[in-house]
TORBA-78147 format. One line per 2 residues: number of its first residue (from 1); their letters; for each residue x, y, z of N, C-alpha, C, O. Coordinates in steps of 0.05 Angstrom, whole numbers, m for minus. Atoms other than C-alpha are relative to their C-alpha. Example, Ala and Ser with C-alpha at 12.3 -4.5 7.8 and 13.67 -1.06 7.14 Angstrom:
2
1) as) 18,m24,0,246,m90,156,18,24,0,39,24,13; m16,m24,m1,273,m21,143,m15,22,14,m5,44,18
This chain:
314
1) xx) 12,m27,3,1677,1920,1791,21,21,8,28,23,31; m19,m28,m8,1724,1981,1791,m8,28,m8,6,48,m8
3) xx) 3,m34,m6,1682,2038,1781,m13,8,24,m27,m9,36; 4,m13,m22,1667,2086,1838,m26,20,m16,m24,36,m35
5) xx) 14,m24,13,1599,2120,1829,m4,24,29,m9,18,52; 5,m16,m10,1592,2187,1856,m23,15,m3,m32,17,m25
7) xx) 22,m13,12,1536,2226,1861,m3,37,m14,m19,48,m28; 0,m32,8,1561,2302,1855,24,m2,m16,46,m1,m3
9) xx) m39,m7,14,1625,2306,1808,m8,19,m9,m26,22,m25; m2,m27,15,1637,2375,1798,17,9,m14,37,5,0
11) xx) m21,2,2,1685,2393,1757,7,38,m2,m4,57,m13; 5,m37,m3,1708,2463,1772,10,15,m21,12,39,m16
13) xx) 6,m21,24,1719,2490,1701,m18,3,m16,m21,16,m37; 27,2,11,1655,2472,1689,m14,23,17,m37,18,24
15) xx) 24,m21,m17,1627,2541,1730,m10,17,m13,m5,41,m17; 15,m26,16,1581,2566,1690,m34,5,17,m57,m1,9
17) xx) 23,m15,m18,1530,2595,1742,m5,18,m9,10,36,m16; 17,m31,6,1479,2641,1726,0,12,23,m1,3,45
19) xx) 5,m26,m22,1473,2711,1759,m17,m9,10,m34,m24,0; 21,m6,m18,1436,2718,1810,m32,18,m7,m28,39,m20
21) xx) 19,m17,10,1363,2747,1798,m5,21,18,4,22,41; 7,m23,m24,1336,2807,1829,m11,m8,24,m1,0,46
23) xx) 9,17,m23,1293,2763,1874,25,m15,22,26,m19,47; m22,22,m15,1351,2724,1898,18,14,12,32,6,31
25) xx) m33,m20,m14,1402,2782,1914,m25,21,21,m15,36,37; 10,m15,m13,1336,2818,1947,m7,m18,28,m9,m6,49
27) xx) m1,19,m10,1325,2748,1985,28,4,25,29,13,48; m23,m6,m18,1395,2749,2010,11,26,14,27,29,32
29) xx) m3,m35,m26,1395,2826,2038,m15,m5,23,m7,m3,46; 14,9,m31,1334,2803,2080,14,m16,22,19,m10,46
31) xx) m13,11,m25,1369,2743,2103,23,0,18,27,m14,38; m19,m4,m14,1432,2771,2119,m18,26,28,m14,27,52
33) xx) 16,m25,m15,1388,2833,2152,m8,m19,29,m2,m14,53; 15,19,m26,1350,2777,2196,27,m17,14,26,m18,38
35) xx) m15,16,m19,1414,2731,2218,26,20,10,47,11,19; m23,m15,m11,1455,2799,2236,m7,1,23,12,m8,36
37) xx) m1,m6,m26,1421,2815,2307,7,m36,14,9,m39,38; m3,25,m17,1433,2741,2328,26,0,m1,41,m5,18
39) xx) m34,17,4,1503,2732,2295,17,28,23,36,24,39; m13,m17,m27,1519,2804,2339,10,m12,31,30,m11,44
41) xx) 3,4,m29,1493,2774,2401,21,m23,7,33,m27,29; m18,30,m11,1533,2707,2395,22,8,m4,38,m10,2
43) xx) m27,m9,7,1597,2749,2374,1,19,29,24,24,36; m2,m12,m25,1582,2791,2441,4,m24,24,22,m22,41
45) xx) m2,15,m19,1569,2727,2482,29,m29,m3,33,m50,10; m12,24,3,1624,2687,2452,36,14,1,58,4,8
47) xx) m26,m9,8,1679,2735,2435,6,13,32,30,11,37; m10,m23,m27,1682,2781,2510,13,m25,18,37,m24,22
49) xx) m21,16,m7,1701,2717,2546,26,m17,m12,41,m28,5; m19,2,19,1751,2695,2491,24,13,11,45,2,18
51) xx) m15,m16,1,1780,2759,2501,8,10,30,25,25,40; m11,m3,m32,1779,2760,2571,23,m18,8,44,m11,20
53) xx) m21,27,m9,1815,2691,2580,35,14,m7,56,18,5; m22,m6,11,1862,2716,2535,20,27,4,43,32,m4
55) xx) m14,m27,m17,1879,2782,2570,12,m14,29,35,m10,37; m4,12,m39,1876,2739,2650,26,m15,m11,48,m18,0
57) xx) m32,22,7,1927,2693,2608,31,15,7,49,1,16; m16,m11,1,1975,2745,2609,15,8,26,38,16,26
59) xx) m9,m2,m13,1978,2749,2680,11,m12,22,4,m35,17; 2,17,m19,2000,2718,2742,m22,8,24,m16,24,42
61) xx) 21,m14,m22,1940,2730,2786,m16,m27,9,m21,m45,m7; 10,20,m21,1906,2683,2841,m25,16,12,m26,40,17
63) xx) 30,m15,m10,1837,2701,2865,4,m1,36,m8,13,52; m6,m6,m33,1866,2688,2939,18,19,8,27,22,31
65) xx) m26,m16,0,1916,2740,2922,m6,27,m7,10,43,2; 8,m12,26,1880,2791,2873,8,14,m3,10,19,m28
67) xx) m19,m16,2,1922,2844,2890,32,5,m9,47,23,m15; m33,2,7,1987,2820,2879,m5,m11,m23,4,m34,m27
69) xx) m5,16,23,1964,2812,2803,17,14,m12,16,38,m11; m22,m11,11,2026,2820,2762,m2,m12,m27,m11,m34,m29
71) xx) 7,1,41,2026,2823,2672,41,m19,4,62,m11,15; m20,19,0,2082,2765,2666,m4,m10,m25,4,m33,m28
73) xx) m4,2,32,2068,2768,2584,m7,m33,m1,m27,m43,9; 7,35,16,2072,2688,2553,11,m12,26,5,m36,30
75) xx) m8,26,m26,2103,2658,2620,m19,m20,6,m12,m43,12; 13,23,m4,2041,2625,2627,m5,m21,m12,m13,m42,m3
77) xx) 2,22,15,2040,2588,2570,25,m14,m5,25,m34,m20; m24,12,4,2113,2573,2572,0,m14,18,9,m36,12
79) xx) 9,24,m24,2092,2538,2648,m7,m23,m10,4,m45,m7; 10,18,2,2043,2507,2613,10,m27,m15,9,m50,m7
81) xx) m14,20,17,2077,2473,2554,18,m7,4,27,m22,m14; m28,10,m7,2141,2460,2591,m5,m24,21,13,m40,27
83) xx) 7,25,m17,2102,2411,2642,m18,m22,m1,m42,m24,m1; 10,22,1,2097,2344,2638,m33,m9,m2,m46,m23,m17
85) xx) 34,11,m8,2025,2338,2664,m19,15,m21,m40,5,m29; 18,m11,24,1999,2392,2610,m2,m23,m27,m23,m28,m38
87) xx) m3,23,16,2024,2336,2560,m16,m23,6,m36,m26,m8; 13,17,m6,2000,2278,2591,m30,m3,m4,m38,m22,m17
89) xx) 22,m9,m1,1928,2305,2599,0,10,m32,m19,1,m44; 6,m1,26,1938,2332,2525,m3,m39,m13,m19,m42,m31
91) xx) m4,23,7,1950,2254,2512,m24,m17,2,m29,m36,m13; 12,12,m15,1899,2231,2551,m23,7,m19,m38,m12,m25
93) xx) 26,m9,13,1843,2273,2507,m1,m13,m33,m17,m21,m49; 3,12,40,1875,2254,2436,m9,m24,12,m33,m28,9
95) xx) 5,36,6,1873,2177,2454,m29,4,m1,m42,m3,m21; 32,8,m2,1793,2190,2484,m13,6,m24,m31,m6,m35
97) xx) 18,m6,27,1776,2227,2427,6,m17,m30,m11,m20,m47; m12,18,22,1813,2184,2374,m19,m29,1,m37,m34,m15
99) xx) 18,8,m4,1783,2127,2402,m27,m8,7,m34,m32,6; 27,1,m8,1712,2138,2425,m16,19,m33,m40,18,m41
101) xx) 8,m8,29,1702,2174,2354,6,m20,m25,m10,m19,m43; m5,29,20,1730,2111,2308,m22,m20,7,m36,m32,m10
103) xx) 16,24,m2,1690,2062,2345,m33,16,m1,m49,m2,m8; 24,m16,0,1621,2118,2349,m9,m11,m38,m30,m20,m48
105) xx) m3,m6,23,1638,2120,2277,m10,m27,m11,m30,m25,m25; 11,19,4,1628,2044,2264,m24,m4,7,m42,m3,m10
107) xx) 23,4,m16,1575,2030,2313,m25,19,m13,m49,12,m17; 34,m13,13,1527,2086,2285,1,1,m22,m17,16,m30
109) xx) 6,m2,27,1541,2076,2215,m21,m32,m5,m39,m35,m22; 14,26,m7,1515,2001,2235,m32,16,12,m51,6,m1
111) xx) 29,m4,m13,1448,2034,2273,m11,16,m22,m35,12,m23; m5,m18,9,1452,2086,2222,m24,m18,m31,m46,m12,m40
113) xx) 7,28,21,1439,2023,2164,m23,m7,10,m40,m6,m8; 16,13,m19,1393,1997,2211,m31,14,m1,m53,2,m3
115) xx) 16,m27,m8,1351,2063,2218,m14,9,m28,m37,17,m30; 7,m10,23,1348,2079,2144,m13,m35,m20,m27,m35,m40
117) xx) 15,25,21,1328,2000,2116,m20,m16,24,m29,m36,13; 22,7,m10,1280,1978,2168,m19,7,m3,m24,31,m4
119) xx) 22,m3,21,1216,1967,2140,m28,m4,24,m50,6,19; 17,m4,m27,1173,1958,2207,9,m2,25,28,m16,34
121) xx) m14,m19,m29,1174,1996,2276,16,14,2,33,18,20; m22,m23,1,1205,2046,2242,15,16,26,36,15,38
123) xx) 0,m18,m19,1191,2096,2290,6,m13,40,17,m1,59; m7,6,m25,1193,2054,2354,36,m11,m3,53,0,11
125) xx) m36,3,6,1272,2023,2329,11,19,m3,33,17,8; m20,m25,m1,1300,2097,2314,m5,12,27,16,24,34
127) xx) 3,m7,m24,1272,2117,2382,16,m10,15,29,6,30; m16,23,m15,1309,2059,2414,24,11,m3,35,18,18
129) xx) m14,m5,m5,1363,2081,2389,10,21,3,34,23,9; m11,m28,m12,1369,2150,2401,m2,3,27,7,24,36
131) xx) 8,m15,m30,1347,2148,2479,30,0,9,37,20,21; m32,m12,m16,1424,2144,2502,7,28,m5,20,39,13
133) xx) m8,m26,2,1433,2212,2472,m21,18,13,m19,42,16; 19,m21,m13,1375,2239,2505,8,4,36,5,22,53
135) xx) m13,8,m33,1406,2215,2576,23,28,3,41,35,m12; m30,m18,m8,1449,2273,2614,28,m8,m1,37,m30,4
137) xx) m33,19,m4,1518,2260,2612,11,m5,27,29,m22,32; m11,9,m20,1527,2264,2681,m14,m21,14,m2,m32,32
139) xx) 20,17,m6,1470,2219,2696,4,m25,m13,0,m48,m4; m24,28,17,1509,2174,2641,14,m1,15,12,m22,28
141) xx) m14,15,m21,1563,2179,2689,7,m14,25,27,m26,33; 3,11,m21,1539,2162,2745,m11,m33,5,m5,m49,23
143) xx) 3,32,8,1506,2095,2718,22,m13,m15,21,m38,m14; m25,18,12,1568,2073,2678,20,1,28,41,m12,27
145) xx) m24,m2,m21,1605,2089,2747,m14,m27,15,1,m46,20; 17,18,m12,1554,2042,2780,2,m33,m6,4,m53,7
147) xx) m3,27,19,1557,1988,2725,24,m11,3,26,m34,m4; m24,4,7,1630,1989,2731,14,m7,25,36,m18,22
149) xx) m3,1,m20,1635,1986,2806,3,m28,12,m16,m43,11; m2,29,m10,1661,1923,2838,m19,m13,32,m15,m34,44
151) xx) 26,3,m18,1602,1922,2892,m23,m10,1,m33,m28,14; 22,6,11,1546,1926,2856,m5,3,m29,m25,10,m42
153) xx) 14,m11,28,1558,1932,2789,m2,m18,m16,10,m37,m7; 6,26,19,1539,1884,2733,24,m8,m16,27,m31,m24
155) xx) m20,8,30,1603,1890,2680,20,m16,6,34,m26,m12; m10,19,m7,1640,1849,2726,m2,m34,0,14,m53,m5
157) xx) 20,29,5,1592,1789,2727,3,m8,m38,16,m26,m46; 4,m9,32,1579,1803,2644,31,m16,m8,30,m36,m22
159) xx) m16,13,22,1654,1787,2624,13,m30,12,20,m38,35; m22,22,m15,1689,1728,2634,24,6,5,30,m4,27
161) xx) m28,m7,m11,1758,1752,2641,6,15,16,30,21,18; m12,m13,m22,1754,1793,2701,m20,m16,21,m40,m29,17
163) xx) 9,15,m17,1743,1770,2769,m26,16,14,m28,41,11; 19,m21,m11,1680,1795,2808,5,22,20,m13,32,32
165) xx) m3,m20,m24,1713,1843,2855,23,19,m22,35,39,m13; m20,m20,12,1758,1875,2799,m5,27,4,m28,36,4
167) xx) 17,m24,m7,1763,1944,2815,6,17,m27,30,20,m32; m16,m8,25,1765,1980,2744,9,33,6,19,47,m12
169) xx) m14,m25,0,1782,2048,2777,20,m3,23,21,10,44; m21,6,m24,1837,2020,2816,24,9,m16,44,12,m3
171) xx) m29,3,10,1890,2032,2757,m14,17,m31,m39,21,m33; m3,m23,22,1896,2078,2688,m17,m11,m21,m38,0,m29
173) xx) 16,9,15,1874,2030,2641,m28,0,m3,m42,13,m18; 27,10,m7,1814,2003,2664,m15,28,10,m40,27,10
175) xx) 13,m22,m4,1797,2075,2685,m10,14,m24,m33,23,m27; 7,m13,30,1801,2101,2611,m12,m19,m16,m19,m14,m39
177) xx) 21,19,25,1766,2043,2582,m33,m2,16,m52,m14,5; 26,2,4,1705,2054,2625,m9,31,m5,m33,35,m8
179) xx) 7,m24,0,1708,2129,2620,m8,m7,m38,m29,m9,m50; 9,4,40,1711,2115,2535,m36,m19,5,m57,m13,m6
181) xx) 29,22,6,1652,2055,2549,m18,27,8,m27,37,m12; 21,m14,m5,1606,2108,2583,m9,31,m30,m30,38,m41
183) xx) m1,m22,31,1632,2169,2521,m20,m18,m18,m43,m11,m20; 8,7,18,1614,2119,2469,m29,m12,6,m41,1,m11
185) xx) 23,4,m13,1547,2090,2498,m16,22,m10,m32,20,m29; 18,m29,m2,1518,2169,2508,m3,8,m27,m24,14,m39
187) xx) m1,m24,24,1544,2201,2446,m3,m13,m32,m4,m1,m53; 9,13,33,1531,2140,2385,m13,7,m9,m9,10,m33
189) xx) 20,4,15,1463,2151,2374,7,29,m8,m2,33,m30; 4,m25,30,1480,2228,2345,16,m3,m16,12,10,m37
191) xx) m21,0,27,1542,2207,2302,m22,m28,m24,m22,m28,m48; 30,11,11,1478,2153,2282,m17,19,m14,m24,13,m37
193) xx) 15,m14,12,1440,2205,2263,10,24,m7,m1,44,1; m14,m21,12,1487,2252,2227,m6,m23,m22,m25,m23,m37
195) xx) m8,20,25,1505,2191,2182,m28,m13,m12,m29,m24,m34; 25,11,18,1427,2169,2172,m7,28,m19,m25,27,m35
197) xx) 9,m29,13,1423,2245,2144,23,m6,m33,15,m1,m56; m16,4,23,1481,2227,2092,m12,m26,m14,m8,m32,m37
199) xx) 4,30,16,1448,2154,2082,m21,16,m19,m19,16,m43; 20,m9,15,1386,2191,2062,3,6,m29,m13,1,m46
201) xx) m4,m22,24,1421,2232,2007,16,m19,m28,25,m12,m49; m24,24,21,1458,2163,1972,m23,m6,m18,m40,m17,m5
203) xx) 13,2,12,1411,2158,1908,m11,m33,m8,8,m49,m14; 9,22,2,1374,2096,1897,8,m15,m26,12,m38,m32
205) xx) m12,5,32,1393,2105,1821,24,m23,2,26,m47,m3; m41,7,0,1470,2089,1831,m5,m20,14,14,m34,8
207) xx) 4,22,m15,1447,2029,1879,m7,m16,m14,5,m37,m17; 7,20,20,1406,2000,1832,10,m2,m24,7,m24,m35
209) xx) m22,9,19,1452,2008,1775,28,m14,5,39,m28,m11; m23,17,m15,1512,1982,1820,m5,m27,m8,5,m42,m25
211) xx) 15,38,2,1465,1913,1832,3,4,m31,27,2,m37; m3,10,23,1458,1912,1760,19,m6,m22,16,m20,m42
213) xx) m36,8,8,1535,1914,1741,9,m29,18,31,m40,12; m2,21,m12,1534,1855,1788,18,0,23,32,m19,30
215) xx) m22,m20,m24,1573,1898,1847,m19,m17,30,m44,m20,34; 7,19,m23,1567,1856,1914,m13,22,24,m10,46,19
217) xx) 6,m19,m19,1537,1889,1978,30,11,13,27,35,19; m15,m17,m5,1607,1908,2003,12,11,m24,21,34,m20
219) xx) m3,m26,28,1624,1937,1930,m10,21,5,0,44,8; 22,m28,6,1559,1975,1931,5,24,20,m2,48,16
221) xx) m1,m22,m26,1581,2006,2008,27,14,m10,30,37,m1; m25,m6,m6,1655,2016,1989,m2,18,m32,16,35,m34
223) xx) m5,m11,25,1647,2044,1917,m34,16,m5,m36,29,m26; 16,m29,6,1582,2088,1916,m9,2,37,m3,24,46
225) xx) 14,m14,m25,1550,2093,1991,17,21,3,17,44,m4; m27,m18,m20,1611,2118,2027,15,17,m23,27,36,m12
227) xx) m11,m24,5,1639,2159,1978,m22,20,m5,m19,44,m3; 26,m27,m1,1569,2196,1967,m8,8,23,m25,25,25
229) xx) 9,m11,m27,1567,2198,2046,31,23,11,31,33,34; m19,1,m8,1636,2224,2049,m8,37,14,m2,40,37
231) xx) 10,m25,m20,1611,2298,2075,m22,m4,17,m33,17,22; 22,8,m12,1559,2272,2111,24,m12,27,21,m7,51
233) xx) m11,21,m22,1612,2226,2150,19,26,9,23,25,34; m16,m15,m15,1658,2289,2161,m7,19,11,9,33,22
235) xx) 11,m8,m23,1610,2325,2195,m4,m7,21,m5,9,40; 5,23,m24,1598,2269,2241,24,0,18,27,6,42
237) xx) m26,2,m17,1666,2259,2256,13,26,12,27,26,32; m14,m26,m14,1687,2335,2265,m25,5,26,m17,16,47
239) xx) 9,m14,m19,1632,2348,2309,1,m22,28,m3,m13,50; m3,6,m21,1641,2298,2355,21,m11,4,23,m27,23
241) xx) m31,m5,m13,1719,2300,2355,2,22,10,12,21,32; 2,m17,m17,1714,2368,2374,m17,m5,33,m7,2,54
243) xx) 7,7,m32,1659,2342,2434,10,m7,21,11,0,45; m23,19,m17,1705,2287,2447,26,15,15,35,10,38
245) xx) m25,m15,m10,1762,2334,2457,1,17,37,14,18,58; 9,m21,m29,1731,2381,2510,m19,m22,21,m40,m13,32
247) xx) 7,22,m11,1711,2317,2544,8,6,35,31,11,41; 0,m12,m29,1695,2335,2630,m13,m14,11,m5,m29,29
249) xx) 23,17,m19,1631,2306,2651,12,m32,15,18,m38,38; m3,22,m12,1646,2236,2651,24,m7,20,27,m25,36
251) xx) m19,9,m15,1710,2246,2675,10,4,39,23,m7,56; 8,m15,m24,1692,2291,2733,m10,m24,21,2,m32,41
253) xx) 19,16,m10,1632,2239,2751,17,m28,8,20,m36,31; m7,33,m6,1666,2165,2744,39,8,14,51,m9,27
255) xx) m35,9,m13,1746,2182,2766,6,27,19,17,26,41; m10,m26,m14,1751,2260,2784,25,8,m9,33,31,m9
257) xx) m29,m7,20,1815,2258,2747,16,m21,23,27,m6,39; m13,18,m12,1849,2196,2788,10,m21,m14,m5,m34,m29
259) xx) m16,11,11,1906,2158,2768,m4,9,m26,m10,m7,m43; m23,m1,21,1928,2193,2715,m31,8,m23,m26,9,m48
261) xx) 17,6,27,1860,2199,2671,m8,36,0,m31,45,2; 19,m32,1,1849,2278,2668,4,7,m31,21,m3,m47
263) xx) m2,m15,30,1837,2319,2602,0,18,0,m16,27,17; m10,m29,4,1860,2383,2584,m31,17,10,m25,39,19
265) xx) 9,m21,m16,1791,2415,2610,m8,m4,27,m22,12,40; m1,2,m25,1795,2385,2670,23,6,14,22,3,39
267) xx) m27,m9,m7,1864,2407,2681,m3,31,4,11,44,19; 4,m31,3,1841,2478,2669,m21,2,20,m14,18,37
269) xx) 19,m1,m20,1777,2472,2715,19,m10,29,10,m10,52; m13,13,m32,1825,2443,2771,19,29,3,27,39,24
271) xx) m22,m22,m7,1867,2502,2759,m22,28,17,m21,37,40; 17,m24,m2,1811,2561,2753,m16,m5,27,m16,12,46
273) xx) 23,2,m19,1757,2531,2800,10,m11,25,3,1,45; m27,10,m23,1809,2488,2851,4,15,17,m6,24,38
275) xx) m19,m17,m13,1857,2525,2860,7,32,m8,28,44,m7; 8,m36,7,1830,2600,2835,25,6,m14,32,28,m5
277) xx) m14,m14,24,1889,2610,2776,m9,9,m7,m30,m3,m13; 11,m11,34,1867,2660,2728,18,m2,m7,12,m15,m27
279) xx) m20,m5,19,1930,2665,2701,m3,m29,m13,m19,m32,m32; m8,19,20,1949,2597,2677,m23,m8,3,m26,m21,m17
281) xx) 26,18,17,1873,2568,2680,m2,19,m27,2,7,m48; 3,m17,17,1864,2625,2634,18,m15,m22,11,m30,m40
283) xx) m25,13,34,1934,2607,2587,m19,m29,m9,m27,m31,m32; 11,25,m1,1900,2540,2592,m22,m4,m21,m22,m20,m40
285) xx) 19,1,12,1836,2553,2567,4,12,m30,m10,7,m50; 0,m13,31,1862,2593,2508,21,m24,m14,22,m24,m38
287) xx) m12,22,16,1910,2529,2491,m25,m14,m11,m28,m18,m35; 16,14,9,1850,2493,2491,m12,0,m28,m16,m16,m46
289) xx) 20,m24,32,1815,2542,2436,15,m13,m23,7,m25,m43; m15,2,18,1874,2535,2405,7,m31,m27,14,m35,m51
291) xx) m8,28,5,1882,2460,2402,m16,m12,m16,m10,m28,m33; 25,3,18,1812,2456,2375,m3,2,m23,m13,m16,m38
293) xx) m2,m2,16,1822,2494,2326,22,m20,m19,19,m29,m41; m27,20,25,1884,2454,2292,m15,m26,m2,m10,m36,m24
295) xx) 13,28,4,1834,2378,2308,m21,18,m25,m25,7,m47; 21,m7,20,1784,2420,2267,15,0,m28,7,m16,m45
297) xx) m16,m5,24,1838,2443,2208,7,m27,m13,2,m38,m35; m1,39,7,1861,2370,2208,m19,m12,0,0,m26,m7
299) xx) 13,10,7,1803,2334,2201,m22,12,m20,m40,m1,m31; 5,m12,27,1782,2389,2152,10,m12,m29,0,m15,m51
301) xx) m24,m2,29,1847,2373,2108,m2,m30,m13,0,m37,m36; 6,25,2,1836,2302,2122,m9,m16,m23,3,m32,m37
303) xx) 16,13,7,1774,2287,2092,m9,14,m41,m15,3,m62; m9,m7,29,1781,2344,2032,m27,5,m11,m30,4,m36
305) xx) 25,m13,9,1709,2366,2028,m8,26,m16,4,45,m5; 6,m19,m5,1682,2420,1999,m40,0,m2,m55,m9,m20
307) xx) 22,m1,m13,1615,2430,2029,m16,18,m29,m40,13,m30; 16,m17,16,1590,2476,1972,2,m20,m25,5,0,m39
309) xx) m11,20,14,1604,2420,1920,m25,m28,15,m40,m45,5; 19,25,m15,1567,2373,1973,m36,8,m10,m54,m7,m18
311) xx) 27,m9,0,1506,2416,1968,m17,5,m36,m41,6,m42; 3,m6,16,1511,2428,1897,m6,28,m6,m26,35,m18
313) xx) 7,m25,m5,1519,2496,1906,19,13,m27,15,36,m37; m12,m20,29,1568,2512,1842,4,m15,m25,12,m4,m45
């Protein structure tokens, strides 16, 4: 079998959209009318600290100092990006988020399957598996710190290849593979239920015409599911590579940032809240923004969506 069925092919010289009716352009004045006082308020509560960071960036100023603050222009971000440990900690967030988003990505496209063809206890099996996302994250980290603990914790007993007193926050590795075990645990069941929202939308048609070309069950996933989930899956993945990115809690809770496992916003919270920088927590936090934005652009360019096309919008 070598055809690929899709379910939206648009082809964009095919845009022959009708005008809009009077209803529809009087429709859209209301609803822009109704989502302006909100979109103000979140552009007041989102943009004044933005623009604060991004002013404190500019300076060298210490809250044990506040007087001796002095305007020292980009020096702080030239500190930042010229030292080792800003790198490292940038390193430290790609790998968590690289990996705790690939394997999310498997794992809930599997519950995901699970969730959308189970035919009884519907509702008690999708429950099941959403309660890890309903758990706090720091309340996640304090039981994956527990579990992981060579005292009393179980994951020692559980594998065979480590001994029972292993300590897994004694060394880098073993620190970043239980900080990822506790990430991926909490945060599957919503990249699960992003991807049961795209299973939904895969037409039964194109399934049952697949089977009837004689297309195997991994045919049918690799040549119509997944490419009719393919905006469905890059919502999943952008929103919780961006989560992944700004990744704190668990790391706060299970290590504190020891041996070596910190992430760029715990580098910035050690700075600002620590040791009272505004200046470079500030530069810091606006790298962050920054950094975000380019994982967002790239896994934009990536995946090659266009969302209006997804919706059938032209």
């Amino acid at each position: 079998m070598t055809t690929t069925y899709v379910q939206t092919a648009v082809d964009p010289a095919d845009d022959a959209r009708p005008p809009d009716s009077d209803r529809s352009r009087a429709e859209n004045r209301l609803a822009r009318k109704l989502v302006a006082p909100a979109l103000v308020l979140m552009l007041l509560v989102t943009a004044f600290p933005m623009l604060r960071a991004l002013y404190l960036s500019l300076f060298n100023y210490s809250l044990t100092d506040p007087d001796a603050r002095e305007f020292v222009g980009l020096a702080n971000y030239a500190t930042a990006l010229s030292d080792p440990l800003f790198w490292r900690d940038t390193g430290n967030t790609v790998m968590i988020m690289i990996v705790t988003v690939a394997v999310e990505l498997v794992i809930g496209f599997a519950f995901a399957m699970v969730m959308h063809k189970v035919i009884f206890a519907r509702g008690v099996i999708r429950t099941s598996i959403l309660i890890p996302y309903g758990v706090i994250t720091v309340v996640s980290g304090f039981a994956w710190q527990f579990a992981f603990s060579n005292t009393n914790g179980f994951v020692n007993s559980w594998l065979p290849f480590t001994s029972d007193d292993f300590n897994w926050f004694g060394q880098y590795w073993s620190s970043m593979v239980a900080i990822m075990a506790s990430e991926i645990w909490k945060t599957t069941p919503f990249m699960s239920l992003l991807l049961l929202a795209g299973l939904a939308q895969v037409s039964n048609d194109m399934l049952e015409a697949a089977k009837v070309d004689g297309a195997t069950w991994w045919q049918r996933l690799y040549k119509v599911i997944l490419p009719n989930m393919r905006a469905a899956i890059m919502v999943a993945v952008l929103f919780r590579a961006l989560d992944a990115y700004r990744i704190f809690d668990n790391i706060f809770v299970m290590t504190a940032g020891a041996n070596g496992t910190e992430s760029i916003s715990f580098l910035t919270y050690r700075q600002v809240i620590e040791q009272f920088q505004l200046g470079i927590g500030s530069a810091l936090s606006v790298l962050l923004f920054l950094s975000v934005l380019v994982v967002a652009a790239v896994i934009v360019k990536l995946f090659r969506v266009n969302l209006a096309d997804a919706r059938q919008e032209s």
